[in-house]
C-alpha positions in Angstrom: -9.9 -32.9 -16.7 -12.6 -31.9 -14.5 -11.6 -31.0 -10.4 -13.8 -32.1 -7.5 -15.1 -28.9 -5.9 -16.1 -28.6 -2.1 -19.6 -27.6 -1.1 -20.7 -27.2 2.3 -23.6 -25.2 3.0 -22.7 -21.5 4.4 -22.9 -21.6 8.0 -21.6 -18.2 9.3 -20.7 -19.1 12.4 -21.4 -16.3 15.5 -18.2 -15.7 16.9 -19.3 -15.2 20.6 -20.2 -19.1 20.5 -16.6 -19.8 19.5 -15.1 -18.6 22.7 -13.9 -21.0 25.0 -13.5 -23.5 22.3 -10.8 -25.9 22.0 -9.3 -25.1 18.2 -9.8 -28.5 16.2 -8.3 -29.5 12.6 -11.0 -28.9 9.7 -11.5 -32.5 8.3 -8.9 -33.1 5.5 -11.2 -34.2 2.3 -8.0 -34.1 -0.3 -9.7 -32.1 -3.4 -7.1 -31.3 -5.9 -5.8 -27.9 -7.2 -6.2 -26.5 -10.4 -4.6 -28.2 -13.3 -1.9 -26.1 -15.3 -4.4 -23.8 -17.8 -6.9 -23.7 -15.6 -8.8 -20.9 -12.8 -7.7 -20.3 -9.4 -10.9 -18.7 -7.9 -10.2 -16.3 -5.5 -12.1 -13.9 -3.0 -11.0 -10.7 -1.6 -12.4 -7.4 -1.1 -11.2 -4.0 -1.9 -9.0 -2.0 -0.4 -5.5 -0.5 -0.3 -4.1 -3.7 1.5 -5.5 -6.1 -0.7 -7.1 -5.3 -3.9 -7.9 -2.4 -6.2 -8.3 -1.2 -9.3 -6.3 2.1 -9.8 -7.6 5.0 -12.2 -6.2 3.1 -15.3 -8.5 -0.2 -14.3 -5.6 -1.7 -13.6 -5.3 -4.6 -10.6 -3.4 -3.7 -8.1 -2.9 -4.5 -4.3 -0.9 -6.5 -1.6 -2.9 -9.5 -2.0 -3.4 -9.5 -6.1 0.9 -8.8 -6.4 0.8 -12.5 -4.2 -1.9 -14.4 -5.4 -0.9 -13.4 -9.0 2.4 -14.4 -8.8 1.3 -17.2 -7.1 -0.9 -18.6 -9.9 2.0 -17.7 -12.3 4.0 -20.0 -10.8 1.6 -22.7 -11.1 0.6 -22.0 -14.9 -2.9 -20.8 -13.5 -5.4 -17.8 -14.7 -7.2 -16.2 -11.6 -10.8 -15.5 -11.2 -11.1 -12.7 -8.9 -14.5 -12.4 -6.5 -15.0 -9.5 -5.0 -16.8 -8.8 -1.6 -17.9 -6.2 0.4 -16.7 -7.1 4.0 -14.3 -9.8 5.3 -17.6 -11.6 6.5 -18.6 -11.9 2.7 -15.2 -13.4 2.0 -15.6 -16.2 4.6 -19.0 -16.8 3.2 -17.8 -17.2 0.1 -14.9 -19.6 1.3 -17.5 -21.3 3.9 -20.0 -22.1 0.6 -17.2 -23.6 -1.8 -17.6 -20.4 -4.1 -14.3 -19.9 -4.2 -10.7 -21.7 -4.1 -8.8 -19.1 -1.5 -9.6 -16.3 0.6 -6.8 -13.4 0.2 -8.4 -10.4 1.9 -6.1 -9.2 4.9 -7.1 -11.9 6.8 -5.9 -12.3 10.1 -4.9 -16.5 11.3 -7.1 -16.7 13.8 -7.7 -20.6 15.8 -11.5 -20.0 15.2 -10.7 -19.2 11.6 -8.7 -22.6 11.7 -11.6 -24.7 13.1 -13.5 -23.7 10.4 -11.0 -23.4 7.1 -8.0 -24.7 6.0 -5.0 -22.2 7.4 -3.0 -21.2 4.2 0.9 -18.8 4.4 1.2 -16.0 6.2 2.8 -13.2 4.8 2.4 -9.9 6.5 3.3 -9.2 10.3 0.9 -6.7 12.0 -0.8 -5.6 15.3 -4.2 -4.2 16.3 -4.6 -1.3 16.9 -7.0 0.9 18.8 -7.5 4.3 16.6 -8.8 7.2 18.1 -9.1 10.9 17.1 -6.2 12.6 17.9 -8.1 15.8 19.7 -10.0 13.3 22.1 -9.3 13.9 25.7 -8.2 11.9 27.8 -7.4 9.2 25.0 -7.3 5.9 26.3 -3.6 4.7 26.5 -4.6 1.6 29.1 -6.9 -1.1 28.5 -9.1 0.0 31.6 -9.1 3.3 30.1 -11.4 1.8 27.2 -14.2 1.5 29.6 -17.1 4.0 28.6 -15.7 4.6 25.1 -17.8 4.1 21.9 -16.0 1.8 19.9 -17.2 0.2 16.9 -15.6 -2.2 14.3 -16.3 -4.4 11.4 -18.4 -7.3 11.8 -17.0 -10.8 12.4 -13.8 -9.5 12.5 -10.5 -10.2 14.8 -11.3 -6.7 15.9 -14.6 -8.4 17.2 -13.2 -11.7 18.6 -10.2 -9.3 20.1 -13.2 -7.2 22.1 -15.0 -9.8 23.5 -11.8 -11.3 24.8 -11.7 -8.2 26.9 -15.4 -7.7 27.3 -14.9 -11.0 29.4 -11.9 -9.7 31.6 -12.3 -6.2 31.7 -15.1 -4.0 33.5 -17.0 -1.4 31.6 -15.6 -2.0 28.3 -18.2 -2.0 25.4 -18.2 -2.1 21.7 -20.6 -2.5 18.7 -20.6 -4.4 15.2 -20.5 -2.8 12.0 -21.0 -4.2 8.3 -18.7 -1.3 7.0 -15.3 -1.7 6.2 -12.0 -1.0 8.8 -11.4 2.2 6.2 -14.8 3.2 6.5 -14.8 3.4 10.2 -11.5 5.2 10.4 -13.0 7.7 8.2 -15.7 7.8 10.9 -13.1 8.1 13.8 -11.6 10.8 11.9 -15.2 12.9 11.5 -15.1 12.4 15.0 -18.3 10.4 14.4 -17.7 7.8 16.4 -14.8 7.7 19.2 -12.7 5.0 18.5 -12.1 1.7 16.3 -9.3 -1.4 15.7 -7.5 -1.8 12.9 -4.7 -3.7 11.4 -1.1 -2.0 11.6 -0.7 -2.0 7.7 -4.6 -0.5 7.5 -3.7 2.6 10.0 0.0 3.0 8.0 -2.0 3.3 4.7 -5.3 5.1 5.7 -3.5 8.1 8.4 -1.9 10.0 5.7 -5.5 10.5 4.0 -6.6 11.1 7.6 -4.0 13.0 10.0 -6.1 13.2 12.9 -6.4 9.7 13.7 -4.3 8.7 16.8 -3.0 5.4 17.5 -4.0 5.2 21.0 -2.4 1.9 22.0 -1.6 -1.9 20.4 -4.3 -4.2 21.7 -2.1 -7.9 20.3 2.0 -8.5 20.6 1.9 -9.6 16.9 -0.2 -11.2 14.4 0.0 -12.3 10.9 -2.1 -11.9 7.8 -2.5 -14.5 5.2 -4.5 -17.0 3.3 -7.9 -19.4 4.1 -8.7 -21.9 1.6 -12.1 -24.3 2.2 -11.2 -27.3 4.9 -10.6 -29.8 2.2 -8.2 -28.2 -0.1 -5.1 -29.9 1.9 -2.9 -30.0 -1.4 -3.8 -26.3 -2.6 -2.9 -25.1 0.8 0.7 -27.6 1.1 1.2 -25.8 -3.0 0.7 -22.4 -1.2 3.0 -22.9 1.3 5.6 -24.2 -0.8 5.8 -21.4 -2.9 5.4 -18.5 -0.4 8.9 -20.9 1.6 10.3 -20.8 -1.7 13.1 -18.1 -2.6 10.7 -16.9 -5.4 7.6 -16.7 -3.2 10.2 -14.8 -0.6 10.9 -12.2 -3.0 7.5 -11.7 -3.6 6.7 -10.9 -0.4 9.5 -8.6 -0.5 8.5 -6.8 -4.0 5.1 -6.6 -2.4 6.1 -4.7 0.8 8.6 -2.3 -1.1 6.1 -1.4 -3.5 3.1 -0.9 -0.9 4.5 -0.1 2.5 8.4 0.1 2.6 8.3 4.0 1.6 5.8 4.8 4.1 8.0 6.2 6.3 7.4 7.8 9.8 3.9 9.5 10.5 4.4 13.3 10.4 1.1 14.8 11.3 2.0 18.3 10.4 3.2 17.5 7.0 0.1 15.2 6.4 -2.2 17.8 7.3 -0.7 20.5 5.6 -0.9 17.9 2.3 -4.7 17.5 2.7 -5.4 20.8 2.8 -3.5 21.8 0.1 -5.3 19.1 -1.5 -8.7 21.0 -1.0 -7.6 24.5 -1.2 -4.3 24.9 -4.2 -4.7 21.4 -6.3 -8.2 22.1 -8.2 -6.7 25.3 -9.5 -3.5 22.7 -11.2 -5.3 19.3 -11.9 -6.7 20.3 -15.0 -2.3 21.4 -16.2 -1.5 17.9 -14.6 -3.7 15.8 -16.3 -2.7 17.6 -19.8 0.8 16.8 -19.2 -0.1 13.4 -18.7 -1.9 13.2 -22.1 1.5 14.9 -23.6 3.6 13.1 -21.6 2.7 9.7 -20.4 3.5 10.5 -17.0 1.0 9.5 -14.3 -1.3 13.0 -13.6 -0.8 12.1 -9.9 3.1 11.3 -10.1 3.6 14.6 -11.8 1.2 16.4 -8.8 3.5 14.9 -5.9 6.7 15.8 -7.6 5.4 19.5 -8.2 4.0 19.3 -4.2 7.9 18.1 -3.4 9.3 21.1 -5.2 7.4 23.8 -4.4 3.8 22.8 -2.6 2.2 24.0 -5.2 3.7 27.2 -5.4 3.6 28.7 -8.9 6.0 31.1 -7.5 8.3 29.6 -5.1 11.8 30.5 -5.6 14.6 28.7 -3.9 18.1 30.7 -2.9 19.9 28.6 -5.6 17.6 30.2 -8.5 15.3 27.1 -9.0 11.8 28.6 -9.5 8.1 27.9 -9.8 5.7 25.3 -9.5 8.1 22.2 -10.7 11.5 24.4 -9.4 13.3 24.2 -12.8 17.0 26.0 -13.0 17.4 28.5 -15.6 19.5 25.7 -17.5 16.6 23.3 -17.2 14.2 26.2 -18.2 15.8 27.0 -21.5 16.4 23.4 -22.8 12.9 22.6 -22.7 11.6 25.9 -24.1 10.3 27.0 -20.9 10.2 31.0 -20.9 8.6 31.7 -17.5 9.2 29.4 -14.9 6.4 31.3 -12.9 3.7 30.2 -15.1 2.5 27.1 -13.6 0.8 26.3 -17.2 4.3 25.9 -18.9 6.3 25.0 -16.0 4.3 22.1 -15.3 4.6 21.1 -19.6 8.2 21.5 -19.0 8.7 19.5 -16.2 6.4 16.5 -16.8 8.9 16.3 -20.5 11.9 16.9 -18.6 10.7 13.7 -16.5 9.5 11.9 -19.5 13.0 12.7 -20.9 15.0 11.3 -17.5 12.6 8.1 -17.7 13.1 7.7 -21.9 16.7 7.7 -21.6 16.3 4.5 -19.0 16.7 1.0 -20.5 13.3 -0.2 -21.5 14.6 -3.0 -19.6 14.5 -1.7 -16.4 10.5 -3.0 -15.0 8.1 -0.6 -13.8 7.4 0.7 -11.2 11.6 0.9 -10.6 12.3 2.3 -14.1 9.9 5.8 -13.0 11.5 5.8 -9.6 15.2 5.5 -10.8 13.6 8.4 -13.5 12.4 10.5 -10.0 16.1 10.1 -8.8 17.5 11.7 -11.9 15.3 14.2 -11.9 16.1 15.3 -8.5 20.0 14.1 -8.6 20.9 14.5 -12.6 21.5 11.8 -15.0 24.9 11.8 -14.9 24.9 10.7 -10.9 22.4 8.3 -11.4 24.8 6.2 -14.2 27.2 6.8 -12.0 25.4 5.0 -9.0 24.1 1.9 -11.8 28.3 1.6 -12.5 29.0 1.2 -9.0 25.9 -0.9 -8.2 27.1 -3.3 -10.7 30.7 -3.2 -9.3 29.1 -3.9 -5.6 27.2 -7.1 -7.2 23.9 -5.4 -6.6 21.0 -4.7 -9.3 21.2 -1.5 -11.5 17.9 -1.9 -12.6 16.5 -2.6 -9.0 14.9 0.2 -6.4 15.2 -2.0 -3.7 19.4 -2.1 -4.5 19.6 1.3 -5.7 18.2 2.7 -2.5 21.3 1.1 -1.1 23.8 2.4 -3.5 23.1 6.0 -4.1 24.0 6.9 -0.4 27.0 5.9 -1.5 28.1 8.9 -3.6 28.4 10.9 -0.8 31.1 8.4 0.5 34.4 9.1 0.6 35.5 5.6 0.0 33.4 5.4 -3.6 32.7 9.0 -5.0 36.0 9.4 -6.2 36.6 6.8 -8.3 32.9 7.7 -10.0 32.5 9.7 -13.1 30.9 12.8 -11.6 31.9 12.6 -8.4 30.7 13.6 -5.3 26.8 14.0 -4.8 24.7 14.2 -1.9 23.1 10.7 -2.9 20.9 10.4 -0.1 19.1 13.0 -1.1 16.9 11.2 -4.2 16.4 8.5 -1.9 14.5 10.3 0.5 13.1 12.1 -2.4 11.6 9.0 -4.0 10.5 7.8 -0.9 8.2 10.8 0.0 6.7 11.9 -3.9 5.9 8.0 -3.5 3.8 8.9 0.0 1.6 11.9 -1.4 1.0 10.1 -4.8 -0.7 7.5 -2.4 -3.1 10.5 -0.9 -3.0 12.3 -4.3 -3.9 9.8 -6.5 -7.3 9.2 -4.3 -8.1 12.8 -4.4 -7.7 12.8 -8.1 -9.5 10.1 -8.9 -12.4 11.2 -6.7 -12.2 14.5 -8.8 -12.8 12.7 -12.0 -15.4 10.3 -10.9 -17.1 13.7 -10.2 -17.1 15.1 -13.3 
């Protein structure tokens, strides 16, 4: 059965002549969603926050976790367009090319007048982002006045400006077709002086750039979410359903545990120290990690930011407990994998890319990725034998063995005097792996970029 489709010609809108207006309903034409077998279309542009491919082609992203689940839920396939800018997405939306807009937008009343307001599902605020050497930086809005600021074309960011354009003296700012991440990468080459951004952008982009500064939050508290075109009433009701509904919930809380929940605080020192170890020690190792991976099946990048963790790529870091070299293997360690010279960053990093293939093999293969590689990172760091421990006790406590989320919970746990004792191995510092997880997860992130930069080069 064939579904109506909506298509209004593409009027993109300037968003100087929507202030002042009084935000108005979109007309409610009732087109209907996809039937079951059928394509959701969908349009979205990439980046970290919303959609990517990673290194493996594989889709990955805030936005494409939600939609797709989404879809699931409703029997659908999804058709993914891709634009260049958030402009090109609401032209899309605006022309009827597409059934939904997921692309970090932000639910704006002149969005409203013009689309049909979908979920929200991400909290953020706008930020202004500065280089961090820039003197004086501007922590007032006065303060702004005389600063170059640029930002991405038809964008909050934009609406945001002239808002205080209109109140404020002396305050200026310029459109740009790039992208939010390109400009920070501009603030960052101190190219141009300043930008706005979403909260979840800056969280996601700083660690690849540690000199970017927030300087101050320009809104209270926004939210990102979806658009669909003004007459798709029942799509949008079907959306909102499911994001209310407990499975939709735990979506959104799958989707912010895998892409943001482990970015913890910003530590500028340990950031830049990561980039320029990126530059100046990595190159010499990448071609070791990437070998492992073929032998393996571990990630190139996940085996670089557990190395970085151990030793910062130090093929001859020794620790005061006798763990040495590049992956910091213990003599014991050493010897069962047939690891001679820990010092020799060739075979330590063999070893210890098996010794994690090992920790993850020995996993049940039903535990789902991406938890079943970060409960194998917590073994690695806190031995096997804790870990079952910690799965025993999780179960005990009603909570998910094969779950992150509840194992972050329960591993703190073996260093608690009211639990350890009655576990197997006993006590164990079990907030360590946490912590551990959390941060190989961080420099992946930046890792992975400057690895797959390296082999687009080649």
């Amino acid at each position: 059965m064939s579904r109506s489709r909506l298509l209004t010609p593409s009027l993109l809108l300037s968003l100087a002549l929507l202030q002042g207006c009084e935000p108005s309903e979109p007309p409610v034409t009732l087109l209907d969603p996809p039937e079951p077998g059928e394509t959701l279309r969908v349009a979205t542009r990439n980046a970290a926050t919303t959609y990517y491919l990673d290194r493996h082609e594989t889709p990955a992203g805030p936005e494409h976790d939600l939609v797709q689940q989404f879809a699931e839920a409703n029997g659908w396939d999804v058709e993914w367009v891709l634009r260049a800018s958030t402009a090109e997405v609401l032209q899309a939306l605006e022309a009827g090319e597409v059934d939904l807009a997921a692309a970090g937008l932000t639910h704006l009343p002149s969005r409203d007048e013009r689309f049909r307001r979908g979920p929200g599902h991400t909290d953020i605020v706008e930020q202004l982002v500065c280089h961090r050497e820039m003197r004086p930086l501007p922590r007032e809005v006065e303060e702004m006045a005389g600063i170059e600021i640029r930002v991405t074309a038809d964008s909050s960011y934009a609406e945001k400006l002239e808002s205080l354009v209109n109140r404020h003296t002396g305050i200026a700012y310029e459109e740009d077709p790039r992208t939010t991440e390109i400009l920070l990468a501009e603030v960052a080459e101190r190219h141009i002086d300043c930008t706005l951004a979403d909260s979840n952008i800056v969280r996601v982009v700083r660690r690849h750039f540690p000199h970017l500064e927030v300087a101050m939050n320009l809104t209270s508290g926004d939210r990102l979410g979806w658009y669909l075109p003004a007459g798709h009433q029942a799509l949008a009701d079907m959306a909102g359903e499911w994001i209310e509904s407990t499975e939709g919930q735990q979506s959104i809380a799958a989707m912010e545990n895998r892409y943001y929940a482990y970015i913890g605080e910003f530590d500028f020192v340990d950031l830049r120290a990561l980039n320029r170890r990126i530059d100046e020690r990595l190159p010499s190792f990448l071609e070791l990690f990437l070998a492992a991976e073929a032998t393996t099946g571990m990630p190139a990048d996940l085996l670089a930011a557990l190395a970085y963790q151990e030793s910062h790529w130090d093929p001859q870091a020794v620790s005061p407990t006798g763990v040495r070299g590049i992956m910091m293997l213990t003599q014991n360690t050493a010897e069962s994998l047939g690891v001679a010279n820990r010092l020799d960053p060739a075979a330590a990093i063999d070893g210890g890319a098996r010794y994690l293939a090992d920790r993850h093999q020995r996993l049940p293969e039903s535990i789902p990725e991406p938890d079943r590689t970060y409960l194998a990172l917590a073994s690695y760091n806190i031995g096997r034998g804790h870990l079952l421990d910690a799965r025993e006790l999780a179960r005990e406590l009603g909570k998910n063995p094969d779950s992150w989320e509840d194992m972050r919970e329960v591993l703190p746990l073996k260093a608690d005097k009211r639990y350890y004792p009655q576990t197997r191995y006993g006590y164990a510092r079990g907030y360590e792996p946490v912590h551990y997880v959390q941060r190989i997860r961080n420099y992946q992130d930046v890792i992975g970029a400057a690895v797959e930069t390296s082999l687009d080069g080649e």
